[in-house]
C-alpha positions, 0 to 999 in steps of 0.5 A: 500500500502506498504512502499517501500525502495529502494533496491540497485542493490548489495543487490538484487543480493546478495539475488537472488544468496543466494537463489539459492545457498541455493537451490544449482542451482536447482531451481525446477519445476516452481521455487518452491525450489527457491522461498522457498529459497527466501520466508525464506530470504525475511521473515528476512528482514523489511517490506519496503525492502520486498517490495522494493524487489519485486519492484526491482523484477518487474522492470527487469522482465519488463526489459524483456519484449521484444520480442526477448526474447519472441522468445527466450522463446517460442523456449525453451518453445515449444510455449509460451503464455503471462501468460508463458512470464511473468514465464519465465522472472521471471525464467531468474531474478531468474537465477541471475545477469549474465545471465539476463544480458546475456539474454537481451545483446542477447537472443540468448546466452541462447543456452549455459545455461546449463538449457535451454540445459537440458530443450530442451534434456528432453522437459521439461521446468519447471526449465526455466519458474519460475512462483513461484519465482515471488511471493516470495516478496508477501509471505514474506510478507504476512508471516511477515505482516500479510497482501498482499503486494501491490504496488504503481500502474505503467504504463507498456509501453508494450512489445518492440521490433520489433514482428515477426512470432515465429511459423516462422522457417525461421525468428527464425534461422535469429534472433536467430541462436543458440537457433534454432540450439538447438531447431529446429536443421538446415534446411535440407541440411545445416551445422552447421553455428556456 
């Protein structure tokens, strides 16, 4: 089990931004550009921050584990499993501070995330579900170690929230009116309600 400092917020953010501005934004298909980025980054750091990185990491990505956000990911994502729940709360830390913030003060506002926007007009949504960014501490430091990155055990309180029907048409315009306007566009004889 790895030594594990604390990473402060600041710093955490400060290499998530590096990154992504290492790779200028595009984050690529499930996250591999970034997670490139972010390996060679990770890699410069010593082992107890590598791995109080991917403590940190792991803490919001279970932040978001709720499932508002779930709808809002499986609108997105034309449908989404459990394992492609936990890519796409990997992709919204990799999106940075701001809009993770955004994206769990209201799932809904990721209608304006000028991914999400693509992602829905090309149907395609690999730059949204970030699956390899999760795993840039463990490169890191398996590269710098020699040897896998293991965490202390933590007890994981499951998904909250209140669950609803996501193939629900109806309850996903209710609960999240943006994203299904850009999603599932408006009932049939209704206007815009923005």
């Amino acid at each position: 089990m790895a030594d594990c400092a604390v990473v402060d917020s600041e710093r955490f953010w400060m290499l998530i931004e590096q990154a992504r501005t290492d790779v200028e934004g595009d984050i690529g298909e499930d996250g591999t550009g970034m997670a490139k980025a972010l390996t060679v980054r990770l890699a410069a750091l010593d082992l107890p921050e590598i791995a109080a990185f991917a403590a940190e990491f792991e803490r919001l990505r279970d932040a978001a584990d709720r499932y508002d956000v779930w709808g809002a990911a499986h609108l997105i994502g034309g449908g989404c499993s459990d394992d492609a729940f936990v890519d796409f709360r990997s992709g919204l830390v990799a999106a940075g501070r701001e809009w993770y913030g955004k994206a769990l003060a209201d799932p809904d506002a990721l209608a304006g995330h000028p991914s999400v926007v693509e992602a829905v007009e090309w149907d395609d949504d690999s730059a949204i579900f970030a699956e390899l960014v999760g795993y840039a501490a463990a490169d890191a430091f398996r590269e710098v170690a020699g040897a896998e990155l293991v965490l202390p055990e933590r007890a994981h309180p499951g998904t909250a929230g209140e669950r609803w029907d996501f193939d629900d048409d109806d309850q996903m315009r209710h609960r999240l009116p943006r994203l299904s306007a850009l999603v599932l566009g408006w009932p049939a004889n209704e206007g815009c309600r923005c």
